[in-house]
VOTITOR-537789 format. One record per residue (C-alpha): y, z, x; residue in one letter. Coordinates in nm, 3 decimals. Example, Ala and Ser with C-alpha at 12.3 -4.5 7.8 and 13.67 -1.06 7.14 Angstrom:
BEGIN
<pt c2="-0.450" c3="0.780" c1="1.230" aa="A"/>
<pt c2="-0.106" c3="0.714" c1="1.367" aa="S"/>
//
This chain:
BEGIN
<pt c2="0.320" c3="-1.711" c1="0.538" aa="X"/>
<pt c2="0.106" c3="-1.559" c1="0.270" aa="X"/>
<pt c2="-0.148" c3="-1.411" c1="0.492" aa="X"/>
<pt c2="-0.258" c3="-1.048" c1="0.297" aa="X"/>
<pt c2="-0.570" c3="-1.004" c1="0.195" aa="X"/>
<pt c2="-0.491" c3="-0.765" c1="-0.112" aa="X"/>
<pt c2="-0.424" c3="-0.949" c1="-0.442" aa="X"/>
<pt c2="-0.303" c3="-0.766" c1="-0.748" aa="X"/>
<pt c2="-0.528" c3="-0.865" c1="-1.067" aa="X"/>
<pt c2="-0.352" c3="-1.171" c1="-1.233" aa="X"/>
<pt c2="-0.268" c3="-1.087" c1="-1.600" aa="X"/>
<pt c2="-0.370" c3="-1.413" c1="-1.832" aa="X"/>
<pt c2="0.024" c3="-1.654" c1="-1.825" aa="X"/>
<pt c2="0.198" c3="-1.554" c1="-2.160" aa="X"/>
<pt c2="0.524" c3="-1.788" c1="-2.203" aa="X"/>
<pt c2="0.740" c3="-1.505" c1="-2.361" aa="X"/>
<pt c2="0.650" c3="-1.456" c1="-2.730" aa="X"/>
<pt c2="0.548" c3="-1.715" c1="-3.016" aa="X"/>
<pt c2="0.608" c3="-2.071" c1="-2.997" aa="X"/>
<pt c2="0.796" c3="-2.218" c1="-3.291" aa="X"/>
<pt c2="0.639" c3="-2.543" c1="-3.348" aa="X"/>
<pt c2="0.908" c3="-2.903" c1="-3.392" aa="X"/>
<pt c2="0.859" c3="-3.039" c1="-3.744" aa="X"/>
<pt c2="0.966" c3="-3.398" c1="-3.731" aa="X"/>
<pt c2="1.310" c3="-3.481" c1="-3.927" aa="X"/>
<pt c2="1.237" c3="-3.734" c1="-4.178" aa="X"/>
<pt c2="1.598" c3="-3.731" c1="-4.342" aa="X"/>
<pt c2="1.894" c3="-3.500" c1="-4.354" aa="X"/>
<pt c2="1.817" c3="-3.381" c1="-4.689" aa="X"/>
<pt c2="1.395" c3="-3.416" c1="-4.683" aa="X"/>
<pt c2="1.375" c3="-3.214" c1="-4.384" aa="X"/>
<pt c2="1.028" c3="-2.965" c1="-4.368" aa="X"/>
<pt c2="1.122" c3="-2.602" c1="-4.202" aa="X"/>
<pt c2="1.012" c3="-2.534" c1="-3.934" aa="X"/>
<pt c2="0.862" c3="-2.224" c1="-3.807" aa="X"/>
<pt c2="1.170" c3="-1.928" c1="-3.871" aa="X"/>
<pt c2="1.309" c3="-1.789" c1="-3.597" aa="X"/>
<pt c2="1.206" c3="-1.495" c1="-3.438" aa="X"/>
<pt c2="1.422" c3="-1.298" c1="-3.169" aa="X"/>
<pt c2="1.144" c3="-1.173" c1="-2.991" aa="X"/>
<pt c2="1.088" c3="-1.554" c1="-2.905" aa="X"/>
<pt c2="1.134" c3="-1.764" c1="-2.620" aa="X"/>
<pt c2="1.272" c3="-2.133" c1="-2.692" aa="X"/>
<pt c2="1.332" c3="-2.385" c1="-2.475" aa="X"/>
<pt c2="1.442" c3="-2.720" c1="-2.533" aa="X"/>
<pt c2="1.332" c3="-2.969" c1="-2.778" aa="X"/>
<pt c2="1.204" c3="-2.716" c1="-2.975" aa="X"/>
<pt c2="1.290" c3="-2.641" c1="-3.395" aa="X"/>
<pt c2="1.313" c3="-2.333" c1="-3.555" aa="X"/>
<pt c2="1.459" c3="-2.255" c1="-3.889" aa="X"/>
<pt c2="1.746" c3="-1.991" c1="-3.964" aa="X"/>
<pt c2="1.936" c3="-1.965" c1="-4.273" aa="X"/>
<pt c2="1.792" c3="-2.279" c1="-4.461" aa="X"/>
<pt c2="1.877" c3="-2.498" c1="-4.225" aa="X"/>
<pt c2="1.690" c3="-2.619" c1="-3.871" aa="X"/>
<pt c2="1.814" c3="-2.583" c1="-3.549" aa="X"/>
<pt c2="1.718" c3="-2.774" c1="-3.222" aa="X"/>
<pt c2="1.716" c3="-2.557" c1="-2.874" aa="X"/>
<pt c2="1.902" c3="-2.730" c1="-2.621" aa="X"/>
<pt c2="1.761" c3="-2.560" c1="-2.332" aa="X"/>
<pt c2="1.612" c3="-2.197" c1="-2.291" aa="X"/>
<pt c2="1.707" c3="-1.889" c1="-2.500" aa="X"/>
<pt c2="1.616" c3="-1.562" c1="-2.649" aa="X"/>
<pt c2="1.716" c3="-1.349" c1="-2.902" aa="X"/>
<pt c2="2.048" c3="-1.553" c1="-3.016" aa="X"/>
<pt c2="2.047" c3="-1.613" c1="-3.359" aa="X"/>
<pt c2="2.121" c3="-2.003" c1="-3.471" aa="X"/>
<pt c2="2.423" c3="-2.119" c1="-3.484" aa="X"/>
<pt c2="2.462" c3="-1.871" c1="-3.162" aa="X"/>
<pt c2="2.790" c3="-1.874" c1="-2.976" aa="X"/>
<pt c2="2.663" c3="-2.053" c1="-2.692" aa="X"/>
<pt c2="2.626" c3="-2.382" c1="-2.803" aa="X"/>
<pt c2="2.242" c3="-2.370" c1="-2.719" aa="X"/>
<pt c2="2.135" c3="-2.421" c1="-3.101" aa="X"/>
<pt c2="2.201" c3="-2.790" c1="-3.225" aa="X"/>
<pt c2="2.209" c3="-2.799" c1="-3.612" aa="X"/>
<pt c2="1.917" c3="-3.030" c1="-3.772" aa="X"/>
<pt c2="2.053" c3="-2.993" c1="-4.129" aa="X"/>
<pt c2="1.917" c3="-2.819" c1="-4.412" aa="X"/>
<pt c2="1.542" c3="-2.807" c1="-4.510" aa="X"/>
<pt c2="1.272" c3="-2.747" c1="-4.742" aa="X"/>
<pt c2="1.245" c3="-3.087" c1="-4.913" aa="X"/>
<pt c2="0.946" c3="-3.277" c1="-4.650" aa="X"/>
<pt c2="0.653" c3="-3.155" c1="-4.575" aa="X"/>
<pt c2="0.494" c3="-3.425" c1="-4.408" aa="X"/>
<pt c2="0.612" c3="-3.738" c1="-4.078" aa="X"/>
<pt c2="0.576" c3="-4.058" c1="-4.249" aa="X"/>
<pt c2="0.198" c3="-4.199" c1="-4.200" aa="X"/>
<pt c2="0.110" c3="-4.323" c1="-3.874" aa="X"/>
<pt c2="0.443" c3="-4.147" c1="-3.723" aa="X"/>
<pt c2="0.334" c3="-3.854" c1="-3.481" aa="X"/>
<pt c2="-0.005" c3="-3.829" c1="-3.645" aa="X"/>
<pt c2="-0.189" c3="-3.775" c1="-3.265" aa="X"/>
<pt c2="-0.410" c3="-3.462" c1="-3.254" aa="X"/>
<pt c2="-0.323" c3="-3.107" c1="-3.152" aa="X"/>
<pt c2="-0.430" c3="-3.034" c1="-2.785" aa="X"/>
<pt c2="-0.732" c3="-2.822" c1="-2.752" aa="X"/>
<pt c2="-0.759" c3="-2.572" c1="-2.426" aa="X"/>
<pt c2="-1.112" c3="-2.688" c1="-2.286" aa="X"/>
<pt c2="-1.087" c3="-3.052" c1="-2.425" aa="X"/>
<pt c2="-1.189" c3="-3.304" c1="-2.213" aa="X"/>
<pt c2="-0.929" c3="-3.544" c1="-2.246" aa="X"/>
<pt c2="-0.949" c3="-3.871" c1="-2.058" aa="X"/>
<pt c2="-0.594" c3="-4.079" c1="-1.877" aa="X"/>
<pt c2="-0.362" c3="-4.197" c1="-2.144" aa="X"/>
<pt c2="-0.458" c3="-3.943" c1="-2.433" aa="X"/>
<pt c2="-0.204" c3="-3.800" c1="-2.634" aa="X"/>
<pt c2="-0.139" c3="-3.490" c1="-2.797" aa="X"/>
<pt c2="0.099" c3="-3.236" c1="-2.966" aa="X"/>
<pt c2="0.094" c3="-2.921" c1="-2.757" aa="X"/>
<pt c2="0.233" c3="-2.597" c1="-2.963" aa="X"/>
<pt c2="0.540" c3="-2.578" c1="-2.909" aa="X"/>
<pt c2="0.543" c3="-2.935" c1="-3.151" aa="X"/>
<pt c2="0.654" c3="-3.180" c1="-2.856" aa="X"/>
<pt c2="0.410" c3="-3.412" c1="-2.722" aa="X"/>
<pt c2="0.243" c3="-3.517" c1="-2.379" aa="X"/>
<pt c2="0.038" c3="-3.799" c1="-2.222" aa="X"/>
<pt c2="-0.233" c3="-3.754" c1="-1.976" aa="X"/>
<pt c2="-0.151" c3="-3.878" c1="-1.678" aa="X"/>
<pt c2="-0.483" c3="-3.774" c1="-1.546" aa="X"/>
<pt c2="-0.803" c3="-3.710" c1="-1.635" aa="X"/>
<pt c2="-0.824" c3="-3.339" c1="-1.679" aa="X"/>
<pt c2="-1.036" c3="-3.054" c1="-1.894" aa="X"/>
<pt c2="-0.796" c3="-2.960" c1="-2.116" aa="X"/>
<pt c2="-0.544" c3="-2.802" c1="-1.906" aa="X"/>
<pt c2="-0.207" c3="-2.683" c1="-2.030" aa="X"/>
<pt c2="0.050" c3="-2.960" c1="-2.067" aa="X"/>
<pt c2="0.333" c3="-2.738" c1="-1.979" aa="X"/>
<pt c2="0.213" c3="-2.618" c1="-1.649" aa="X"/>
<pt c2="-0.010" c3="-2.924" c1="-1.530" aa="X"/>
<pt c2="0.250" c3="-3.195" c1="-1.447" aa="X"/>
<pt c2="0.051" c3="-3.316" c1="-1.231" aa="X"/>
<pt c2="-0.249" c3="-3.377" c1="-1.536" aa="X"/>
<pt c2="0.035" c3="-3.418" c1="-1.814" aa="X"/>
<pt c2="0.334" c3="-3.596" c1="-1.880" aa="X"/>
<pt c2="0.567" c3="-3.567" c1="-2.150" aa="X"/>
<pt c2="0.569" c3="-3.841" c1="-2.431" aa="X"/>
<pt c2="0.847" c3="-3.940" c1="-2.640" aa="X"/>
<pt c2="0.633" c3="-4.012" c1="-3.037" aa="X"/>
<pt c2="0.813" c3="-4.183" c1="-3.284" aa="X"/>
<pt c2="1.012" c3="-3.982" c1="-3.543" aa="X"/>
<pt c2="1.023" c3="-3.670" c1="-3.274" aa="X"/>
<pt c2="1.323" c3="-3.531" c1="-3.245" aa="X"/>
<pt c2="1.440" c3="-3.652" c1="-2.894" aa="X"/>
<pt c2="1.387" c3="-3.358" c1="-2.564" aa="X"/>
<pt c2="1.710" c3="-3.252" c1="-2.467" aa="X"/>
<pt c2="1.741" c3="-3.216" c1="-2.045" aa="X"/>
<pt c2="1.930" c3="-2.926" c1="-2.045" aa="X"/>
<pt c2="2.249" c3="-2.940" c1="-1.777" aa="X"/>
<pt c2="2.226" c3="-2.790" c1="-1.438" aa="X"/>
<pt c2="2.370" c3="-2.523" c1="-1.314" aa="X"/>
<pt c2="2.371" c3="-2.227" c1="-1.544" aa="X"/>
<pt c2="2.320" c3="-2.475" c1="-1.918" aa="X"/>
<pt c2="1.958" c3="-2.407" c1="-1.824" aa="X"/>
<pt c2="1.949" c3="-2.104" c1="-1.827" aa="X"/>
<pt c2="1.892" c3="-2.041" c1="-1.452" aa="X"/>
<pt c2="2.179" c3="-1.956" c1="-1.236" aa="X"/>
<pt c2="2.161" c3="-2.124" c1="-0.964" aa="X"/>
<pt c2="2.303" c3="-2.487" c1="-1.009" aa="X"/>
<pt c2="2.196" c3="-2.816" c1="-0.864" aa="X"/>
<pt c2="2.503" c3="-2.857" c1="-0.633" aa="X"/>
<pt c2="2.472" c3="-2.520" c1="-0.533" aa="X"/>
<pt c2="2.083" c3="-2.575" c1="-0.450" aa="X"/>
<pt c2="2.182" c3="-2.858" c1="-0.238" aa="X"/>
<pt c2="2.414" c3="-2.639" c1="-0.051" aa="X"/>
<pt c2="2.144" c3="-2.374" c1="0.011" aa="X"/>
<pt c2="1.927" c3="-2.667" c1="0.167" aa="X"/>
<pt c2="2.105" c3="-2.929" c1="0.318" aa="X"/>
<pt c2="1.817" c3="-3.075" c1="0.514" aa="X"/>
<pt c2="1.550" c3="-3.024" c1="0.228" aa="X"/>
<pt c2="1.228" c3="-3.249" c1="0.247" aa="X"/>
<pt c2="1.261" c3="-3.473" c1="-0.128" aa="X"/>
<pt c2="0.930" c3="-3.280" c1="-0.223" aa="X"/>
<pt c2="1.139" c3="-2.985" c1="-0.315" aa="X"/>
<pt c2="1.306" c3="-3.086" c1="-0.609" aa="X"/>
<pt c2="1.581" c3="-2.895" c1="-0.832" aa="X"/>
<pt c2="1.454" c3="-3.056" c1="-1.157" aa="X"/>
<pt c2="1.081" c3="-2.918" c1="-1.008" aa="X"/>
<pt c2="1.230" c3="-2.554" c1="-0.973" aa="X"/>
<pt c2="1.351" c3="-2.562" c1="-1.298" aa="X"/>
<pt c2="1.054" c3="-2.715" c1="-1.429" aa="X"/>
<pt c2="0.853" c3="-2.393" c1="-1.302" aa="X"/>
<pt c2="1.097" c3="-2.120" c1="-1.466" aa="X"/>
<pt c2="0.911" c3="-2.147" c1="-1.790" aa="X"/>
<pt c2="0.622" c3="-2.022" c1="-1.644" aa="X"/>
<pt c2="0.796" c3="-1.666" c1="-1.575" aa="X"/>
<pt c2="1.067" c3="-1.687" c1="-1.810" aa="X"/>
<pt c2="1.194" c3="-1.308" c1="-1.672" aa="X"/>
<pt c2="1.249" c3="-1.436" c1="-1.290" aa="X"/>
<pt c2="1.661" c3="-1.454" c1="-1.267" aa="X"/>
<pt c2="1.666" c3="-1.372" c1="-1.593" aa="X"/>
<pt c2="1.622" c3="-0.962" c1="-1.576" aa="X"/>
<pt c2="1.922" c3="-0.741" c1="-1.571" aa="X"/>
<pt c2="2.291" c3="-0.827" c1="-1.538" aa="X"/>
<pt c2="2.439" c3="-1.143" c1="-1.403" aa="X"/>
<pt c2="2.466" c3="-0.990" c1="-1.038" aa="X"/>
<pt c2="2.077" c3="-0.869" c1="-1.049" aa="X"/>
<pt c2="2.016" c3="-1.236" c1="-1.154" aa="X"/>
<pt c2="2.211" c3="-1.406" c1="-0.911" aa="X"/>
<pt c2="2.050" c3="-1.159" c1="-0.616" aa="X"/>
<pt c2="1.689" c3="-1.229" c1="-0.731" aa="X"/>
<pt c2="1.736" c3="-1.594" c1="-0.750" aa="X"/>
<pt c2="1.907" c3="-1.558" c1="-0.377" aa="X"/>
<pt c2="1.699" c3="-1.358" c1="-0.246" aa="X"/>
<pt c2="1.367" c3="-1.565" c1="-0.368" aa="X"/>
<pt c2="1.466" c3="-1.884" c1="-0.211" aa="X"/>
<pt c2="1.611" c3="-1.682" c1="0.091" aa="X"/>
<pt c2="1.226" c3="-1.600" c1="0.155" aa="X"/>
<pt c2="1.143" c3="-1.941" c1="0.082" aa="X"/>
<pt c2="1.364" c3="-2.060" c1="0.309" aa="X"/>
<pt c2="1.251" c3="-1.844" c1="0.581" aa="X"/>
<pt c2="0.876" c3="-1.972" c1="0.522" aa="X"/>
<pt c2="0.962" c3="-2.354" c1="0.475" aa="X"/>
<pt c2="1.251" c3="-2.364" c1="0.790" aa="X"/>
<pt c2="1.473" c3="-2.430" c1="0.469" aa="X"/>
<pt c2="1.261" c3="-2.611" c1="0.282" aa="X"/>
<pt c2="1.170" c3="-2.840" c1="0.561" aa="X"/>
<pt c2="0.783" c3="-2.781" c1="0.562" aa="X"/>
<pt c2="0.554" c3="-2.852" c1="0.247" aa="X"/>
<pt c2="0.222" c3="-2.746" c1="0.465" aa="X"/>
<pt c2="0.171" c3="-2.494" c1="0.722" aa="X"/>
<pt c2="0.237" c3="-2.646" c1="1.065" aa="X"/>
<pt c2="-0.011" c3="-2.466" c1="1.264" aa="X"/>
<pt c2="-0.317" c3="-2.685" c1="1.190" aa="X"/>
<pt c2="-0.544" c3="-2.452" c1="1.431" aa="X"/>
<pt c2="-0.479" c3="-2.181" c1="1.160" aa="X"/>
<pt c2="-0.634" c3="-2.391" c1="0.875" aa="X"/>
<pt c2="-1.042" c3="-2.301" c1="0.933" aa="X"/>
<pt c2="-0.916" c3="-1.895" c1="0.932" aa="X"/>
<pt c2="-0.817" c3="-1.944" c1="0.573" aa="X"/>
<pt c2="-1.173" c3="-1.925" c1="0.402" aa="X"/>
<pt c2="-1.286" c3="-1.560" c1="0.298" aa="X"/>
<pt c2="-1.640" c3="-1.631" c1="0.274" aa="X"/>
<pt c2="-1.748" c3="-1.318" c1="0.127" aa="X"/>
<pt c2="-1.562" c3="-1.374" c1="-0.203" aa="X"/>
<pt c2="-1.802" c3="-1.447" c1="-0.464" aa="X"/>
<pt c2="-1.682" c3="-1.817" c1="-0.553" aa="X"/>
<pt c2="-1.653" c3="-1.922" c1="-0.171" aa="X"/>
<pt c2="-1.469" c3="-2.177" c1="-0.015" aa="X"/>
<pt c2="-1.550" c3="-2.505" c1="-0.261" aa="X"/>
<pt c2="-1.303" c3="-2.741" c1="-0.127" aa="X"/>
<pt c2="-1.376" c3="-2.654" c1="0.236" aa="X"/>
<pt c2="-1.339" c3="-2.411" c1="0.482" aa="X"/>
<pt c2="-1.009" c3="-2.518" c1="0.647" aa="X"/>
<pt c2="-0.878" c3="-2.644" c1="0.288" aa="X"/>
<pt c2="-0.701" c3="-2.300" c1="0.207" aa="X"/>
<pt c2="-0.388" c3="-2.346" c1="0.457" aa="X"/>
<pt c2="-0.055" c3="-2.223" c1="0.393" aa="X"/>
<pt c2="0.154" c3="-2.465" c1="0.145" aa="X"/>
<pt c2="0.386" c3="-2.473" c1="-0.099" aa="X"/>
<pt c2="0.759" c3="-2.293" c1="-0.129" aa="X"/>
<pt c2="0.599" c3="-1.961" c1="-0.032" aa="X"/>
<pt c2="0.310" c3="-2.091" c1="0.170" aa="X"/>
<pt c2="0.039" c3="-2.003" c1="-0.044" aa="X"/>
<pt c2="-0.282" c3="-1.946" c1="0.176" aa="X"/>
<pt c2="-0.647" c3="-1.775" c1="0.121" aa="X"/>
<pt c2="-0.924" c3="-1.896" c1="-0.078" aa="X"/>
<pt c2="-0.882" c3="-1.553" c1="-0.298" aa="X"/>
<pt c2="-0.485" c3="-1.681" c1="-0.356" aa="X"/>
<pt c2="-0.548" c3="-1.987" c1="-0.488" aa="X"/>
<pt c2="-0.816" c3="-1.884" c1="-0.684" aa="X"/>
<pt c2="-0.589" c3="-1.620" c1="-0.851" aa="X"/>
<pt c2="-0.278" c3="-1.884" c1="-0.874" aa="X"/>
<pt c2="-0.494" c3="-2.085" c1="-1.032" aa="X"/>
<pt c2="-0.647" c3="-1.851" c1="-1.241" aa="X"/>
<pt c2="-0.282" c3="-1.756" c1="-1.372" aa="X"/>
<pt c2="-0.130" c3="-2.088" c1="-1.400" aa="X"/>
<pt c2="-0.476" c3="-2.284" c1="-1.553" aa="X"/>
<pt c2="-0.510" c3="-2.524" c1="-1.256" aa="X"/>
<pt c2="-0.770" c3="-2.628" c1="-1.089" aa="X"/>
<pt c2="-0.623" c3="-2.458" c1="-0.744" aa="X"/>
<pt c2="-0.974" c3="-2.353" c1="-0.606" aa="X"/>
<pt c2="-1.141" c3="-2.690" c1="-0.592" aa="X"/>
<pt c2="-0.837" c3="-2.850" c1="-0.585" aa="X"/>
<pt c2="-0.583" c3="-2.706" c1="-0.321" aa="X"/>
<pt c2="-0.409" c3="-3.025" c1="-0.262" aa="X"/>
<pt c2="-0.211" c3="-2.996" c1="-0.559" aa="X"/>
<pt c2="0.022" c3="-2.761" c1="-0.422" aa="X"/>
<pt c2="0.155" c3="-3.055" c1="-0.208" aa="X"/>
<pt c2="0.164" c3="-3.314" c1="-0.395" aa="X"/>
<pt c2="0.312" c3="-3.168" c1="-0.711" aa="X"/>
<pt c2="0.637" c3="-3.015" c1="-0.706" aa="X"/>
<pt c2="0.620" c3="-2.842" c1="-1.009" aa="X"/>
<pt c2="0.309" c3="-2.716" c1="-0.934" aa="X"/>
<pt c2="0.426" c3="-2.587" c1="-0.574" aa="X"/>
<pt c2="0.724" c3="-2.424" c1="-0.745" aa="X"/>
<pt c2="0.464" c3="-2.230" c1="-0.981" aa="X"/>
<pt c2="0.302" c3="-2.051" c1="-0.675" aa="X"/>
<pt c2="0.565" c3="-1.945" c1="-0.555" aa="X"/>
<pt c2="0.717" c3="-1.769" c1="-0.865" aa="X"/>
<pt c2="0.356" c3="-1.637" c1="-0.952" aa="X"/>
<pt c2="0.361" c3="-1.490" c1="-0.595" aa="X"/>
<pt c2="0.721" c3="-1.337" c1="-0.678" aa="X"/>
<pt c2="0.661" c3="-1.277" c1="-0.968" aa="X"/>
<pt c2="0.272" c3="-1.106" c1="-1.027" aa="X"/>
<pt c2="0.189" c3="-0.986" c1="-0.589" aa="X"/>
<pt c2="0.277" c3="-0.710" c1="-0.446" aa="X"/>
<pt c2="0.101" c3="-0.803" c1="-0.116" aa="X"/>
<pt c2="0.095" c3="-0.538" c1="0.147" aa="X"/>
<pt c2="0.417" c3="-0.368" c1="-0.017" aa="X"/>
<pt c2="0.393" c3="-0.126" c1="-0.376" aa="X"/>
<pt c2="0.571" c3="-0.302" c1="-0.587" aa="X"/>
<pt c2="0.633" c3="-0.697" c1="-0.665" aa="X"/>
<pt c2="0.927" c3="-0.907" c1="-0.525" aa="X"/>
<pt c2="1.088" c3="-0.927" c1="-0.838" aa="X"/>
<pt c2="1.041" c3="-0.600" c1="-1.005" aa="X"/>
<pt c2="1.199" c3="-0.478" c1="-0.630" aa="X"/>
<pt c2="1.491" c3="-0.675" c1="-0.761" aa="X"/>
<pt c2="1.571" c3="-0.574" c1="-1.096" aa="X"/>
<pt c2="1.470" c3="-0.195" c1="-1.027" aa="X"/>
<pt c2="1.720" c3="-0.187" c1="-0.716" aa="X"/>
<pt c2="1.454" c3="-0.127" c1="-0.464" aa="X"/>
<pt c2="1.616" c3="-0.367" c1="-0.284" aa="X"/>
<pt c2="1.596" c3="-0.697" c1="-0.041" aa="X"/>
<pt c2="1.373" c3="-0.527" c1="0.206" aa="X"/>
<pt c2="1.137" c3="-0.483" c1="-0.024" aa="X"/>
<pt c2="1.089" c3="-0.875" c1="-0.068" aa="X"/>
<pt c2="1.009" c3="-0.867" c1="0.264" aa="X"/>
<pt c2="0.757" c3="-0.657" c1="0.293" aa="X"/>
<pt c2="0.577" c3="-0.768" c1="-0.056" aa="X"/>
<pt c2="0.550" c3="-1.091" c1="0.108" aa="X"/>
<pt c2="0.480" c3="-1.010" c1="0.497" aa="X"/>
<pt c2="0.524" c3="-0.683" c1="0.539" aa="X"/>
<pt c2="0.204" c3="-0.629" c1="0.759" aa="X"/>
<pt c2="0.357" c3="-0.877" c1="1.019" aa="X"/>
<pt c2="0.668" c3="-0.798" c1="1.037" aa="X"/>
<pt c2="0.814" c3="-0.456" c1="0.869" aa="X"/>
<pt c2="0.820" c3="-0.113" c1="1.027" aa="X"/>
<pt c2="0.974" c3="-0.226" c1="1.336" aa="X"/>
<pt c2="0.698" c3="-0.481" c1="1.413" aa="X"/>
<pt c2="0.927" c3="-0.831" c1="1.373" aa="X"/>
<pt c2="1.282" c3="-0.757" c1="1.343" aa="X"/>
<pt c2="1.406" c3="-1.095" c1="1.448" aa="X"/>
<pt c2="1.175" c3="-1.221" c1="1.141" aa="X"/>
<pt c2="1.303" c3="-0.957" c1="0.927" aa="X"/>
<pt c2="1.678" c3="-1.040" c1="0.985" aa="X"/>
<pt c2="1.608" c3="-1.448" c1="0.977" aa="X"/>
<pt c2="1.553" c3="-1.368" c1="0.569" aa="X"/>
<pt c2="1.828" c3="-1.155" c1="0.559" aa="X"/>
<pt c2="2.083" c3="-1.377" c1="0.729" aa="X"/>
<pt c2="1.957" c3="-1.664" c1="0.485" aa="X"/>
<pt c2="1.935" c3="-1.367" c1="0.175" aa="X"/>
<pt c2="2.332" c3="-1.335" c1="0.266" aa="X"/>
<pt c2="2.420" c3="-1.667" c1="0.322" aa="X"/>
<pt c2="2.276" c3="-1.792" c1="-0.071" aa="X"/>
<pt c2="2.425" c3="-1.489" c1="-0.254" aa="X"/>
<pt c2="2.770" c3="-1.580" c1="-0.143" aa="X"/>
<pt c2="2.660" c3="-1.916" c1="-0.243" aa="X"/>
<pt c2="2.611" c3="-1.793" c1="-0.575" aa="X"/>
<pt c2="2.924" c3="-1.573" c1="-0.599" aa="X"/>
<pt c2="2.794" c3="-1.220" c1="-0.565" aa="X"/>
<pt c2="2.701" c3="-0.943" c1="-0.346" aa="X"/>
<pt c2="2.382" c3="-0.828" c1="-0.170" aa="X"/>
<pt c2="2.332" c3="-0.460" c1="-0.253" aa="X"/>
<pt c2="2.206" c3="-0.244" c1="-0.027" aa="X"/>
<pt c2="1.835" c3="-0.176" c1="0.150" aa="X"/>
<pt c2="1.836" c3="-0.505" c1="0.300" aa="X"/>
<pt c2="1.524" c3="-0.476" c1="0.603" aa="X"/>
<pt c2="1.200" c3="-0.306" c1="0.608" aa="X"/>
//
């Protein structure tokens, strides 16, 4: 239960490095280039970048391999250079425009070249974080989205089948495809380090998440008589959607006015006046809790995942999260619930759980 009152400042969402944008295919030899490839960049799938005269299509996330790569991420498009331009009428819709006002059913190419639909009225939020605003949209002559695999042909470590293992008795809200969904958000969570620093920081987030959820039972705080305590009133902006509207919810239980506003603040949604979506979006629920994770160091010095790839250790989750209710002696039997759960899912995952487990 997210129940601190500190908040680190939010730096502005950056989706690691430049976007290449998709230039539609018209033929194998009339192909435009598309932006070059950069290894500084992050890529994930469906989008083109060119390398060696030729395009190549991202299957699912990477950085820094070269195309053709030796992990059979990079798809081959051909060679390019001879189009410049979709044939008329083909995926002529307008670029989206942060601020836009853009009404249900509008379409638009976001930057990284693949295009979305709104599936709500919304003012110009980001397509790739709004799923609950956006939807993506299939435009003739785009080169088709490619759903990358579970389990590790994603990019994340953890696999679908092992997921379902973690949480047998998981309410339908939490979905895998939703998790995965959110990754792109914080492209360096699970993704830091060697393959056993990965695998711990994966276990260890949805260890705590299963602690705060009863194993991802629990989509809103169960305690209703907790709800009106929720509203910091003193905070410049208030309480606009109500004062018992800031309960806990969401993989990490996201609670406080001042946390939502900064969630939202980070991940462009409308979180503030708008609290609800952290239930009924999974994607969007899976977003606060990897901008908790991944940006809050709560009543602790240091983040939950920078405790993980700098070896600080398990304990150190803990007391990022809740620290103030239950490290130092003040909740052991909270303290080794995560702990049992943090052991449990990195044996799951095939690896070991380091040491400086508790608080």
């Amino acid at each position: 239960m997210l129940k601190v009152r500190t908040i680190a400042t939010v730096a502005a969402l950056v989706i690691g490095g430049a976007l290449a944008a998709i230039v539609p295919i018209t033929s194998a030899s009339a192909a435009a280039c598309a932006a070059p490839w950069q290894a500084s960049s992050v890529y994930t799938g469906g989008m083109t970048v060119s390398h060696g005269g030729r395009n190549w299509l991202a299957k699912w996330w990477t950085q820094g391999e070269a195309p053709p790569g030796t992990s059979g991420v990079w798809t081959d498009q051909g060679t390019c250079g001879g189009g410049t331009n979709p044939p008329p009428g083909t995926c002529n819709h307008p670029n989206w425009v942060a601020g836009q006002w853009y009404t249900t059913g509008s379409i638009v190419r976001y930057t990284n070249g693949l295009y979305y639909i709104a599936e709500h009225d919304n003012p110009g939020y980001d397509p790739t974080i709004s799923t609950w605003y956006w939807d993506p949209y299939t435009c003739s002559g785009q080169p088709p989205v490619t759903t990358p695999p579970p389990g590790g042909g994603n990019g994340f470590v953890v696999s679908e089948s092992q997921f379902n293992q973690m949480f047998p008795s998981r309410n339908s809200f939490y979905t895998y495809s939703g998790l995965v969904a959110a990754l792109s958000a914080y492209p360096a969570f699970a993704r830091t380090g060697s393959d056993t620093v990965r695998r711990q920081e994966a276990a260890a987030f949805l260890a705590n998440v299963s602690h705060e959820t009863g194993g991802l039972v629990h989509i809103v705080e169960q305690n209703t008589a907790n709800y009106p305590h929720y509203c910091d009133a003193s905070q410049p902006y208030g309480c606009p959607a109500g004062q018992a509207a800031y309960y806990g919810r969401g993989p990490v239980q996201l609670s406080w006015n001042f946390n939502y506003k900064a969630a939202g603040d980070a991940l462009g949604l409308p979180l503030l006046t708008n609290p609800w979506l952290v239930q009924q979006d999974a994607s969007v629920a899976w977003r606060t809790g990897l901008w908790y994770w991944n940006t809050q160091s709560g009543p602790g010095t240091m983040t939950p995942h920078n405790a993980m790839v700098n070896g600080a250790g398990f304990g150190e989750t803990i007391r990022s999260i809740n620290g103030a209710l239950e490290c130092n002696g003040r909740n052991p039997a909270q303290v080794q619930s995560r702990v049992n759960n943090y052991q449990r899912f990195v044996q799951i995952l095939g690896t070991t759980p380091g040491g400086n487990l508790t608080c």
